[in-house]
VODO-376428 format. One record per residue (C-alpha): residue number from 1; residue in three letters; chain; x, y, z. Coordinates in steps of 0.001 Angstrom, whole numbers, plus 500000, padded with zeros to 6 digits. Layout:
N
NUM; ALA; A; X; Y; Z
...
END
This chain:
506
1; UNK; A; 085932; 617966; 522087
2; UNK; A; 087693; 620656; 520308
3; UNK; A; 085452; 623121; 521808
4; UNK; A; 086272; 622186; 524683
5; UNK; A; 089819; 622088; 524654
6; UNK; A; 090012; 625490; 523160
7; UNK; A; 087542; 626743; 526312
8; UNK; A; 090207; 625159; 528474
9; UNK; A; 093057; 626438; 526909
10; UNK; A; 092066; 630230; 526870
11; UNK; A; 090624; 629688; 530593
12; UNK; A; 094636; 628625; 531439
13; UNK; A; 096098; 631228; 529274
14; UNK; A; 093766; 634056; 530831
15; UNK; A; 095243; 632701; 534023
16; UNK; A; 098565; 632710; 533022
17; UNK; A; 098359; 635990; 532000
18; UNK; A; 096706; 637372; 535148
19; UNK; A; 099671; 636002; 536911
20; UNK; A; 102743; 636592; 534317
21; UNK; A; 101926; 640169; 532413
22; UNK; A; 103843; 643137; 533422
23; UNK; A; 102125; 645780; 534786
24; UNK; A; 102506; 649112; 532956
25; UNK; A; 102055; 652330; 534547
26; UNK; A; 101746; 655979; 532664
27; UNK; A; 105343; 656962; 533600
28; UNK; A; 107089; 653637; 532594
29; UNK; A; 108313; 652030; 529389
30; UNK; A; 107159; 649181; 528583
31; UNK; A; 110080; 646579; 527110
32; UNK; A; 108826; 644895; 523618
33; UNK; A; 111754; 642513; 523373
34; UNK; A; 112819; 640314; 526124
35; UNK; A; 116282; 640099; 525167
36; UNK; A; 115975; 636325; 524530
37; UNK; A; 112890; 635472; 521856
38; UNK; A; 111342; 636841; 518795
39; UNK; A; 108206; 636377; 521174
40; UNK; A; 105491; 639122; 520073
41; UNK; A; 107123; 639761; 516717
42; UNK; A; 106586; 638060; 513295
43; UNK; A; 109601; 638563; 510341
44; UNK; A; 110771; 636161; 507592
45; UNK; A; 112714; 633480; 510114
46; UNK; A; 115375; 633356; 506922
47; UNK; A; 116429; 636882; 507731
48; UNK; A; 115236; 637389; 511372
49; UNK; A; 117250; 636118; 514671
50; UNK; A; 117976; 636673; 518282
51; UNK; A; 121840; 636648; 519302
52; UNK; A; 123714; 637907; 522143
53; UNK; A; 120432; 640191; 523972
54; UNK; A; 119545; 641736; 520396
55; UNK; A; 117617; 641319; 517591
56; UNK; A; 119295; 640936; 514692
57; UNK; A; 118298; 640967; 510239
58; UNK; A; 120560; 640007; 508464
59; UNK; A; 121140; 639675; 504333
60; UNK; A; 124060; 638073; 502906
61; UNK; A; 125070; 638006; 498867
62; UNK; A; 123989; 634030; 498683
63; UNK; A; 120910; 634933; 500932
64; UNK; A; 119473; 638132; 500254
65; UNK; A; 115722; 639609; 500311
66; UNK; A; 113689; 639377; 497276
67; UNK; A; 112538; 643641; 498716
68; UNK; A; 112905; 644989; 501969
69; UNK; A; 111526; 642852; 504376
70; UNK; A; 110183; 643953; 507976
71; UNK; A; 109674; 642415; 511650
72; UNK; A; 106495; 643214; 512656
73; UNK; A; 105617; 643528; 516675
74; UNK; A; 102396; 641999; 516479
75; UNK; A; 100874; 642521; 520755
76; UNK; A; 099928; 645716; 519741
77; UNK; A; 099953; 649346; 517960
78; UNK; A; 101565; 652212; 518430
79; UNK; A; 099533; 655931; 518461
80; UNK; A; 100615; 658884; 520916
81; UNK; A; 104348; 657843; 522348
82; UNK; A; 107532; 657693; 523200
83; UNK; A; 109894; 654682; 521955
84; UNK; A; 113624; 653906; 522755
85; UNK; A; 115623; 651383; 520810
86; UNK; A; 119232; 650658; 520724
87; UNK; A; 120802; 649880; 517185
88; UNK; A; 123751; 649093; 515568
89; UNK; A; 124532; 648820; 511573
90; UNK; A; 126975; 647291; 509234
91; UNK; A; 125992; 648323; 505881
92; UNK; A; 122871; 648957; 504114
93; UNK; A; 119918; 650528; 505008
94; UNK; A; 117361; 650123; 507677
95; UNK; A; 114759; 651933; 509689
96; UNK; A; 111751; 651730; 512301
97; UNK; A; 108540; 652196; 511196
98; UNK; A; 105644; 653763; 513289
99; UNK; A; 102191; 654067; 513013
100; UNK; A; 102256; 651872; 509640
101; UNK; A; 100117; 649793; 507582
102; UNK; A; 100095; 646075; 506213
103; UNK; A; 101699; 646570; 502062
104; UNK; A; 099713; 644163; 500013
105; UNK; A; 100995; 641525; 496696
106; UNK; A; 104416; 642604; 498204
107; UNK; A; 107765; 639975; 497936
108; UNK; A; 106509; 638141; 501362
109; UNK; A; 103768; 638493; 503854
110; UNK; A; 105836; 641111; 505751
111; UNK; A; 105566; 644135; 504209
112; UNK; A; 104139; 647339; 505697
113; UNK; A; 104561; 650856; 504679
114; UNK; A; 104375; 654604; 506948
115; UNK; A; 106241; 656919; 508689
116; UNK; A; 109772; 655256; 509283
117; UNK; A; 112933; 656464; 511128
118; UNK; A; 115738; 656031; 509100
119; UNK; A; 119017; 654320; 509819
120; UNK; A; 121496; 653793; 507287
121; UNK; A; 125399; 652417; 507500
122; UNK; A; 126992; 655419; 505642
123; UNK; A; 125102; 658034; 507658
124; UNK; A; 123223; 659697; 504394
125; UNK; A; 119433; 659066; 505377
126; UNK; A; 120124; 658403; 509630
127; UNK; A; 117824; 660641; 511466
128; UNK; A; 115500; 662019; 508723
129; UNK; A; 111543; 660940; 508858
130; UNK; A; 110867; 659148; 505650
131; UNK; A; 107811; 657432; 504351
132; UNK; A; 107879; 654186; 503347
133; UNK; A; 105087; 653522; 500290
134; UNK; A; 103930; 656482; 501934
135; UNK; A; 105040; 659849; 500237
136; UNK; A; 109136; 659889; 500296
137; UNK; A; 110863; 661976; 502332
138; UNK; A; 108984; 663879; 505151
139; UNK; A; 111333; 665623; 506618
140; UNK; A; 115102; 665912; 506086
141; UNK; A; 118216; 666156; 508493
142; UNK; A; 118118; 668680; 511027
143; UNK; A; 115187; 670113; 509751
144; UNK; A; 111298; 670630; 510844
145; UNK; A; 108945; 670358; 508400
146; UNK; A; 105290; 670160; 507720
147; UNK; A; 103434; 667771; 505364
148; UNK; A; 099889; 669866; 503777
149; UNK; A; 097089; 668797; 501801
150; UNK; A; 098988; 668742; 498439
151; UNK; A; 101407; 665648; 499906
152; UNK; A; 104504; 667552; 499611
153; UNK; A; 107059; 668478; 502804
154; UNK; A; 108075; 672071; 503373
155; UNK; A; 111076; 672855; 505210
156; UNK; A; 109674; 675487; 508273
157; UNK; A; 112853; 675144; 510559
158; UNK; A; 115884; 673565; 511764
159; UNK; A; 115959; 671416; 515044
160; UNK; A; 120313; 671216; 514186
161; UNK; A; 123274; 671287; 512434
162; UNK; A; 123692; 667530; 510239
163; UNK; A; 127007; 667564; 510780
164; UNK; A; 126922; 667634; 514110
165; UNK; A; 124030; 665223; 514378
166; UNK; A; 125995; 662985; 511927
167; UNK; A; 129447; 663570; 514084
168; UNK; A; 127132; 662130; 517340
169; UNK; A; 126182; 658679; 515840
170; UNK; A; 128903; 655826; 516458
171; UNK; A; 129782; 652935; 514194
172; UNK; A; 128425; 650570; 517763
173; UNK; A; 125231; 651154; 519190
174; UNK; A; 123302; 654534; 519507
175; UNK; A; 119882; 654958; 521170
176; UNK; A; 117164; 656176; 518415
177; UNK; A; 114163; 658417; 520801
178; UNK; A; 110700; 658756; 519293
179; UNK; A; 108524; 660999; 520136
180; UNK; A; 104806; 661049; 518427
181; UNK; A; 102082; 662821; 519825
182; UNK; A; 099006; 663990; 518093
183; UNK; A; 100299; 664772; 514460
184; UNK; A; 104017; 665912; 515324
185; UNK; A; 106823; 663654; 515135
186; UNK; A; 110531; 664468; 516905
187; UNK; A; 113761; 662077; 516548
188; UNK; A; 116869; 661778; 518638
189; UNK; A; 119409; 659756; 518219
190; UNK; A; 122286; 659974; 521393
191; UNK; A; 120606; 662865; 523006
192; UNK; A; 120613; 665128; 519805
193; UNK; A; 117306; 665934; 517665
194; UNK; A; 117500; 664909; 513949
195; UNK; A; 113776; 666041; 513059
196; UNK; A; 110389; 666951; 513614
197; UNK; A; 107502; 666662; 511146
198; UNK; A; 103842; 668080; 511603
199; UNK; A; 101636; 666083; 509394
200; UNK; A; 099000; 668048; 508285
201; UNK; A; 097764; 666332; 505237
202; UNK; A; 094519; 665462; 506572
203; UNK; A; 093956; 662829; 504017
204; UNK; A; 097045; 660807; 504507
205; UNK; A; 098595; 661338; 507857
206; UNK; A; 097665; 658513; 510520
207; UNK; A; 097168; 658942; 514253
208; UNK; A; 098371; 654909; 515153
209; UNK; A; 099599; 651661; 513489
210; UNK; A; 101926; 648949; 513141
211; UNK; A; 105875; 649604; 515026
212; UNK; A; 107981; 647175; 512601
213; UNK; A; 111862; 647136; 512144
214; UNK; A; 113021; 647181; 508568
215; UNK; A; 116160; 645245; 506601
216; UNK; A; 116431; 646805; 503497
217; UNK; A; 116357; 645089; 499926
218; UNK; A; 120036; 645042; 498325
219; UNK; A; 123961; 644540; 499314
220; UNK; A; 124465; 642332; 502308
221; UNK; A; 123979; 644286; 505293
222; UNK; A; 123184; 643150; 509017
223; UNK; A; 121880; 645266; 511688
224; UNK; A; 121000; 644897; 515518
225; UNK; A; 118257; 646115; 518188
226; UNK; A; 118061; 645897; 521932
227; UNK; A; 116380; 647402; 524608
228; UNK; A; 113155; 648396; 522695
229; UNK; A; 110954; 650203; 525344
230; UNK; A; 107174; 651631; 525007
231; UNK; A; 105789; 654372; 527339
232; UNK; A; 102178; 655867; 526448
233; UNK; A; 101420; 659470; 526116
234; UNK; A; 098112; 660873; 526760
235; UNK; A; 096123; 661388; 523112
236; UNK; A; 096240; 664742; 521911
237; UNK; A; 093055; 666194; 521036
238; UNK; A; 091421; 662928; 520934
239; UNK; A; 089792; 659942; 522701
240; UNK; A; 091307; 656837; 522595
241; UNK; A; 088952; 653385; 522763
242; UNK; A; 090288; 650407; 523294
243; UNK; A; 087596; 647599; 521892
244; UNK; A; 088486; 644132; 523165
245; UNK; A; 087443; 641323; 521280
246; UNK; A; 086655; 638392; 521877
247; UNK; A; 087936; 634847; 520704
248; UNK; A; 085640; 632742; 517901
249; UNK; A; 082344; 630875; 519488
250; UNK; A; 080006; 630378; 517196
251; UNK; A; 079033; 629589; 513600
252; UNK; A; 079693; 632094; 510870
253; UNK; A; 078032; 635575; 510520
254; UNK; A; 076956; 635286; 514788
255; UNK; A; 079381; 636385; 517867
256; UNK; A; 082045; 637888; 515069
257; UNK; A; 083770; 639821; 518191
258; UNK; A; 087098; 640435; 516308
259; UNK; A; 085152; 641765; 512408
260; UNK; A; 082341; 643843; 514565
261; UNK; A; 084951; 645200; 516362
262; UNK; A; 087117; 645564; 513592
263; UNK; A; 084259; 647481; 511841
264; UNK; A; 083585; 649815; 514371
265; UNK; A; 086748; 651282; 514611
266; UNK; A; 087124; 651439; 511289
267; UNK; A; 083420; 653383; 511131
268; UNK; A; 085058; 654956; 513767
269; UNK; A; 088432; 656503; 512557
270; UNK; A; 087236; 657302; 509134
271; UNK; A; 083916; 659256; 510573
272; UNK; A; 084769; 660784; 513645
273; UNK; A; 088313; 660768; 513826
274; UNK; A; 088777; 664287; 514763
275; UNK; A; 087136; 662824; 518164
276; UNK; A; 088147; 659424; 519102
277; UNK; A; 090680; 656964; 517827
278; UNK; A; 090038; 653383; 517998
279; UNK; A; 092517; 650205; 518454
280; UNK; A; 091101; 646634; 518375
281; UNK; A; 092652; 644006; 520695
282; UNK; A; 091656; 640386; 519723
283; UNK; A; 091852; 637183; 522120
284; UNK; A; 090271; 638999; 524452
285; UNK; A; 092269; 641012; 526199
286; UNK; A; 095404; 643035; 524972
287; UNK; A; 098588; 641433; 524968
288; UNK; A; 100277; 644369; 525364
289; UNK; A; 100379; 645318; 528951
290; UNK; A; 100477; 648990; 527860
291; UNK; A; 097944; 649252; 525578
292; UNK; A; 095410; 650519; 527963
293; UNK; A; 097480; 653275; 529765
294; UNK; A; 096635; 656168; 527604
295; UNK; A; 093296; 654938; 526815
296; UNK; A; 089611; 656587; 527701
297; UNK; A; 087040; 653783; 527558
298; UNK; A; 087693; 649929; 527175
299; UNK; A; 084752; 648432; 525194
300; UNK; A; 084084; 644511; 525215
301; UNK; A; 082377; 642428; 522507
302; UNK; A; 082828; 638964; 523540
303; UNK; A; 082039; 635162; 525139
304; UNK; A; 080368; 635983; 528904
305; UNK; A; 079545; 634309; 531882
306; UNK; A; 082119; 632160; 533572
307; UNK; A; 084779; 632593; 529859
308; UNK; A; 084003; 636302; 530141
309; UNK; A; 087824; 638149; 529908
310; UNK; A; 086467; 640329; 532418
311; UNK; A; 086462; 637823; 534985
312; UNK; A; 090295; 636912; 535010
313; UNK; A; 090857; 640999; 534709
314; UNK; A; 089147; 642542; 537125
315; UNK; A; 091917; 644010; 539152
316; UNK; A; 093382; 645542; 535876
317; UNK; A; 089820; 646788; 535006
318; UNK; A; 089503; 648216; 538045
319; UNK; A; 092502; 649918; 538893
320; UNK; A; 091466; 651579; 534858
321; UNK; A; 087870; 652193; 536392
322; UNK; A; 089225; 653599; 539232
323; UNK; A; 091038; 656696; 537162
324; UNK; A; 088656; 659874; 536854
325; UNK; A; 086546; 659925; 533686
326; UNK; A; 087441; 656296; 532135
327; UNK; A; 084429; 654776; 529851
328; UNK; A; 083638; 651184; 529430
329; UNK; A; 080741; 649443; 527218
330; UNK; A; 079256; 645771; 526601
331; UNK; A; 078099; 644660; 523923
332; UNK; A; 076145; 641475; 523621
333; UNK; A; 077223; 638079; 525488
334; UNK; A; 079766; 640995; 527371
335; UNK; A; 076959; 642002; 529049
336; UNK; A; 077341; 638806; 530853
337; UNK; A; 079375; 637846; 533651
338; UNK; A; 078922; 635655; 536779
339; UNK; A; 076850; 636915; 540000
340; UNK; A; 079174; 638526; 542994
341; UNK; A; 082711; 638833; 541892
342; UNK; A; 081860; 640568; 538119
343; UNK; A; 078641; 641227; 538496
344; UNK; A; 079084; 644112; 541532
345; UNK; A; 081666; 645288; 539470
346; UNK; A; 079715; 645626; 535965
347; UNK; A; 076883; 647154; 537849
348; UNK; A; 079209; 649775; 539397
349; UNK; A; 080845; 649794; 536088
350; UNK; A; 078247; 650416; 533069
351; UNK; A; 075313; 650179; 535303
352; UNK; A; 074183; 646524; 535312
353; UNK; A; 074640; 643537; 533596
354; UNK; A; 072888; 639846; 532942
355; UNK; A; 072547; 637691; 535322
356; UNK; A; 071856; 633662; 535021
357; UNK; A; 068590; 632489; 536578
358; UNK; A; 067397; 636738; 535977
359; UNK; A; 067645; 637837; 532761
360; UNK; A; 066425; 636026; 529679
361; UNK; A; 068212; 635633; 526339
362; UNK; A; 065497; 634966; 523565
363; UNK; A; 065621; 635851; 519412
364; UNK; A; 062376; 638353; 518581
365; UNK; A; 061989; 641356; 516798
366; UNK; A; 062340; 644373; 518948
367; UNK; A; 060799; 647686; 517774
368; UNK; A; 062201; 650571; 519153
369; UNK; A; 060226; 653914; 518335
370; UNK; A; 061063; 656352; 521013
371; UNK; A; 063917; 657377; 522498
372; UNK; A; 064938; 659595; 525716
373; UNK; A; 066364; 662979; 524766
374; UNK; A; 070499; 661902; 525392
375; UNK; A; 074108; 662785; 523563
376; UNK; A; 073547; 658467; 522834
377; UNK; A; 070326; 658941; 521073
378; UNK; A; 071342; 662349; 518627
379; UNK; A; 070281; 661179; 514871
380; UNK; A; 068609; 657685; 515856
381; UNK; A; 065761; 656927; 514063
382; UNK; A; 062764; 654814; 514833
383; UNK; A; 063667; 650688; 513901
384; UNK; A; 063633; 647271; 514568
385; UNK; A; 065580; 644420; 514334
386; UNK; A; 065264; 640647; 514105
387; UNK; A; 068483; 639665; 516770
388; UNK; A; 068854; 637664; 520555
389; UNK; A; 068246; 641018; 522150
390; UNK; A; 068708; 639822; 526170
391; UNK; A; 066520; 641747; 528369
392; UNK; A; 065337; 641636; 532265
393; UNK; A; 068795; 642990; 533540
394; UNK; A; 070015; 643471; 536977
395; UNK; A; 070586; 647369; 537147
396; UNK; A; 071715; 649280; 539810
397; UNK; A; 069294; 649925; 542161
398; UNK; A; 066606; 652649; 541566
399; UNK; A; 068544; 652866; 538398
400; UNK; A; 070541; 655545; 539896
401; UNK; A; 072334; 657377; 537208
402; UNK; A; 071429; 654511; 534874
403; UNK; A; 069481; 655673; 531524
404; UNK; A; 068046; 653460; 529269
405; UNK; A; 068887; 654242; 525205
406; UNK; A; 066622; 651060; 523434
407; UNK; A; 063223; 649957; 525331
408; UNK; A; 060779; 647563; 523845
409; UNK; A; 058342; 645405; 525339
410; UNK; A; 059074; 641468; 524788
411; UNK; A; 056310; 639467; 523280
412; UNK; A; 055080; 636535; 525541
413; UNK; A; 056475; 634174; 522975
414; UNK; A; 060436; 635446; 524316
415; UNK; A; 059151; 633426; 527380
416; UNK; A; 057799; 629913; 526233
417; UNK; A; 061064; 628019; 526841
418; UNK; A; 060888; 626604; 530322
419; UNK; A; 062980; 628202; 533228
420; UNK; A; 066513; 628542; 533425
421; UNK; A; 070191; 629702; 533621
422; UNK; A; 068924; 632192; 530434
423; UNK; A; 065750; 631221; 529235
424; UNK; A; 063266; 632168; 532146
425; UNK; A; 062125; 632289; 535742
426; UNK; A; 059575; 633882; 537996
427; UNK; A; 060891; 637291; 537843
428; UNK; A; 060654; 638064; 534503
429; UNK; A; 057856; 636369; 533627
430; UNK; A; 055852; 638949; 536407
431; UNK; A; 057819; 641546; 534926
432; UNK; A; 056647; 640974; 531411
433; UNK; A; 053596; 638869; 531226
434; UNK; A; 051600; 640289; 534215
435; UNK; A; 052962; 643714; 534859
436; UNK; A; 054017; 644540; 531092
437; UNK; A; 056763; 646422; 532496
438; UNK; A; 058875; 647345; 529087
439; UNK; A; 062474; 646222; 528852
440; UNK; A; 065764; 647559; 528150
441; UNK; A; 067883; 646454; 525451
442; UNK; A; 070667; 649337; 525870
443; UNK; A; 071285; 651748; 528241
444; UNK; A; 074205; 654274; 529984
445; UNK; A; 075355; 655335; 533095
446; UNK; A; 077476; 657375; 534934
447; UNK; A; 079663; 657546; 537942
448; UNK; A; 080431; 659882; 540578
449; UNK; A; 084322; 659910; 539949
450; UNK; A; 083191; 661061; 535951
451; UNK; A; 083296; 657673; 534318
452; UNK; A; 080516; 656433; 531836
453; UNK; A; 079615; 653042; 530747
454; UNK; A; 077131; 651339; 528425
455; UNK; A; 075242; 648129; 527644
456; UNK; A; 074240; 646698; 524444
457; UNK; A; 072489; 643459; 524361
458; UNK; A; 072049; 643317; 520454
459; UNK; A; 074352; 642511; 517918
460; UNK; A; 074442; 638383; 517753
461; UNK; A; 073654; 639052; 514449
462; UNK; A; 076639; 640429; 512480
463; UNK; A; 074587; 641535; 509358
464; UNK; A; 072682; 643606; 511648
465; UNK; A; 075804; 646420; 511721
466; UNK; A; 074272; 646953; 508288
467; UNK; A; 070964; 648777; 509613
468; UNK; A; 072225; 652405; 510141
469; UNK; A; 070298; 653109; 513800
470; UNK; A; 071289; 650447; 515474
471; UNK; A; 075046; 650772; 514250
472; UNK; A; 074871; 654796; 515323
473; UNK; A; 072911; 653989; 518641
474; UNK; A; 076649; 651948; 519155
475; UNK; A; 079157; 654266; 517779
476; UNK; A; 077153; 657308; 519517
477; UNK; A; 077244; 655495; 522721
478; UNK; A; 081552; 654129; 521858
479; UNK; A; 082347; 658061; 521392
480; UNK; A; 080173; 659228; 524539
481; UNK; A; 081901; 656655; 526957
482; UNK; A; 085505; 657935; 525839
483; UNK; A; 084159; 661112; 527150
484; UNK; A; 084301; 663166; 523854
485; UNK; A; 081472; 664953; 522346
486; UNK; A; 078983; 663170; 520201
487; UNK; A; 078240; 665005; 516829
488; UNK; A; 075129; 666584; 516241
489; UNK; A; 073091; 664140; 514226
490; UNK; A; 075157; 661330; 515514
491; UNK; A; 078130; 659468; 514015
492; UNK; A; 077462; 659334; 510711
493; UNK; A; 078476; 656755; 508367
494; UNK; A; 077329; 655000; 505091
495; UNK; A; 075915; 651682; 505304
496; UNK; A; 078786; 649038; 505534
497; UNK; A; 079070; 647339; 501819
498; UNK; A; 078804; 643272; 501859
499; UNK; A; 082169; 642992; 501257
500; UNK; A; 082836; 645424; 504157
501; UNK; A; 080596; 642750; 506307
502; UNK; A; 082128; 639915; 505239
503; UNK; A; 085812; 640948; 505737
504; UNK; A; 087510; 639526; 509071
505; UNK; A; 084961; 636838; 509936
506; UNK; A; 085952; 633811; 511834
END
C-alpha cells in the first residue's frame, strides 16, 4: 500500500508540475525566491525567515550561531551564469556562495564552503571574491586576479577604484551581479565592478555547485535578500549533461537511479572534465525550471512505462530536442515508455525504445565480443555481464541512422516465461528462436537537425558499474551525446571502490 501511494503521489506531483513550473527561456532569469516562502531552500529555521518580500538571517547576542551558518537553495546548482540578488545589512558579515560544496563535522548540517561574494556591514570585505574553506581571499577590491597551481592569488589588474566602489554601496538595499562563465568570475554591485578572478588552479577550481546565502558566526547582525534571479549562460569550453534520476523502486543494490547517476558524473567530472560537466537531478525531473537551458544532452536513468518522467515532459523534452545538436540517452527501465505518445517520440529521439507486448525483459549473461568501429566503442574491451539486459526493441525503421554499440544473441532460456506485457510474444520468439537474429542491448543514433541519442538496456544491477567496459561503453556514449569529443581510448577511469558503490543508495 505504500508503494502504491508513493506511485500515486509522484504521478500527481509530475502533473502538478507539468501544469505549475515556470518556463525558462535562454534570455530570462529565472526567480529562486518567491517573495513569500523559504520554498526550495534549506537553513537552520532558528536563524532563517521570510518577512516583508525578503529573506532574512538573523543572529542576536541571546541567539547567536554556534559558526557561520548558510541557506542552501536546494532545486538545483549553479555552473556558467549570471545571478542578481538584492541585499541589505546591519552589521556583521555575510556573503553568497557559488559553485560550493557541502562542509562536513561542521556546527550544523548547513555548512558549505567555495567561492563566495562578500558582503559585510562596515564595507571592508563588500565586493571582493573570497573563498570560504576554500583558499582565503581570491581576489581583492577593485582588482583582477588569477588563482595558479600553487593556490595563491596574484593581483594582474584593476577592474576600479575601492573608494569609489565603496562610495556606490548604500546602507538600504544594493543589487550584487554575478557573472561566472567557464573559470572567470566578475562582481557588480549597483552597476560598478568590484572584481574578477580567473581560476586557474586546475586542481581546486570548480566549474558548478551549491548557490547558498551566508550569516556569519559572531556579533548580532541581520541581513536581507530579495529578488534572487537565475539566467543560464552557454558552457564555456565544455558540455554540459544533465542526468535525471529517477525516484527509489526497488530493493537495495537494483534501479539505484539517483547513486548510478551520482557516480557517473562524478566518473565524469574527475576524468573528462576538460570535456563535459555533469549535474544530477533526482525525483525525476529537475526542479529547477532552468536547469536544462544551457544544457547539451539530458540523460535518464529511471522507473518506465506509464511512471516514466518522460511521459508528463514531453513538451519540455521536445521543445529541448527540437534545438540543433541536443543529446539525450536511456538507460535501463528509461528505455521504456508507453506505445504512441512517448514511444514516437523516443524513437525520433535516441532511436527506439521498449515496447510492452514487443520487447522482452529477461536476467542472462550477455557476452559481448565485437564491436562496430564508433567514437562509443573507442577502448571497449570484449565482456560479459550477468544483468536484465532487455532486448527485441522497436527501432526506427530500417534502423536509419540507428547504430547498435552491444549485440549478443539471447539464449532460448530468456524466453521460457509465457507471453506478455515484458516477458514474450510471437515476435521475438521468431526473431530469436527460429531466425537467430542477434539482439541489441545498446545502441546510438542521430538526427538530421545534429542531435544524438543513446540506449542502454543494462545496468539493473548497480555492482555492475564496477566492470570497467560496460561503465566506459556508458560514459563514452554520455560524452558523445553532449556532442563533445570522446577521448582516444575512451573515458578512462579506475574501477569504482566498494565504498564508492555503496555511497548514495536508496
Amino acid at each position: 500500500m505504500m508503494n502504491l501511494a508513493r506511485l500515486i503521489f509522484t504521478a500527481a506531483l509530475a502533473a502538478f508540475c507539468i501544469v505549475f513550473s515556470p518556463a525558462a527561456s535562454a534570455d530570462s532569469h529565472y526567480p529562486l525566491f518567491d517573495g513569500e516562502s523559504l520554498k526550495g531552500w534549506s537553513g537552520n529555521p532558528e536563524f532563517w525567515r521570510v518577512e516583508d518580500g525578503a529573506i532574512v538571517g538573523q543572529t542576536t547576542k541571546e541567539k547567536p550561531t554556534k559558526g557561520n551558518t548558510f541557506l542552501i537553495w536546494e532545486d538545483g546548482e549553479v555552473d556558467d551564469f549570471e545571478l542578481l540578488v538584492d541585499y541589505k545589512i546591519e552589521g556583521g558579515n555575510s556573503g553568497i556562495q557559488i559553485r560550493s560544496f557541502p562542509l562536513e563535522g561542521s556546527a550544523d548540517q548547513w555548512r558549505v564552503g567555495g567561492y563566495q561574494s562578500d558582503i559585510d556591514a562596515t564595507g571592508k570585505f563588500t565586493g571582493i571574491i573570497y573563498g570560504e574553506q576554500f583558499r582565503g581571499i581570491l581576489c581583492p577590491l577593485g582588482k583582477k586576479a588569477e588563482m595558479g597551481d600553487d593556490h595563491k592569488s596574484k593581483v594582474t589588474g584593476e577592474v576600479g577604484d575601492p573608494a569609489a566602489i565603496k562610495a556606490g554601496v548604500t546602507e538600504g538595499w544594493n543589487t550584487f551581479r554575478i557573472v561566472a562563465q567557464g573559470h572567470t568570475i566578475k562582481q557588480f554591485i549597483n552597476g560598478n565592478q568590484t572584481a574578477e578572478l580567473v581560476d586557474n588552479d586546475t586542481e581546486m577550481r570548480r566549474r558548478g555547485g551549491l548557490l547558498a546565502l551566508q550569516l556569519h558566526a559572531g556579533p548580532p547582525m541581520k541581513v536581507s535578500f530579495k529578488n534572487i534571479k537565475l539566467k543560464r549562460l552557454p558552457m564555456e569550453g565544455v558540455k554540459k549533461i544533465a542526468l535525471l534520476a529517477g525516484n527509489p523502486s526497488h530493493g537495495r543494490g537494483a534501479h539505484e537511479h539517483r547513486a548510478g547517476c551520482l557516480l557517473l558524473a562524478k566518473l565524469l567530472n574527475e576524468n573528462a572534465g576538460d570535456r563535459v560537466h555533469a549535474v544530477v537531478y533526482d525525483q525525476g525531473w529537475p526542479r529547477d525550471a532552468s536547469a536544462l537551458v544551457n544544457a547539451d544532452a539530458v540523460v535518464m536513468f529511471c522507473d518506465g512505462g506509464g511512471r516514466h518522467p518522460a511521459k508528463f515532459h514531453l513538451k519540455e523534452l521536445g521543445e529541448f530536442m527540437a534545438r540543433e545538436g541536443k543529446g539525450m540517452g536511456c538507460i535501463h527501465y528509461g528505455v521504456e515508455i508507453p506505445k504512441g505518445e512517448g514511444g514516437e517520440e523516443f524513437t525520433d529521439w535516441i532511436g527506439g525504445y521498449f515496447e510492452a507486448h514487443w520487447s522482452v525483459n529477461p536476467h542472462w549473461l550477455a557476452k559481448f565480443d565485437a564491436f562496430p568501429e564508433h567514437p562509443v566503442t573507442r577502448g571497449v574491451e570484449p565482456f560479459e555481464v550477468q544483468d536484465e539486459w532487455y532486448y527485441h526493441m522497436r527501432f526506427r525503421d530500417g534502423m536509419q541512422g540507428v547504430t547498435p554499440i552491444l549485440t549478443a544473441l539471447p539464449p532460448a532460456d530468456t524466453l521460457k516465461r509465457g507471453d506478455g506485457p515484458h516477458s514474450g510474444n510471437p515476435s521475438v520468439r521468431a526473431a530469436v528462436l527460429e531466425r537467430k537474429e542477434p539482439q541489441h542491448m545498446a545502441w546510438v543514433s542521430e538526427r538530421k537537425n545534429g542531435g544524438r541519442g543513446f540506449g542502454f538496456t543494462g545496468a539493473h544491477f548497480h555492482k555492475n558499474w564496477t566492470d570497467d567496459n560496460f561503465r566506459k561503453t556508458v560514459l563514452n556514449s554520455l560524452v558523445w551525446i553532449a556532442g563533445a569529443e570522446v577521448p582516444e581510448g575512451g573515458v578512462q577511469t579506475e574501477t569504482p571502490t566498494a565504498a564508492e558503490i555503496e555511497a548514495n543508495q536508496d
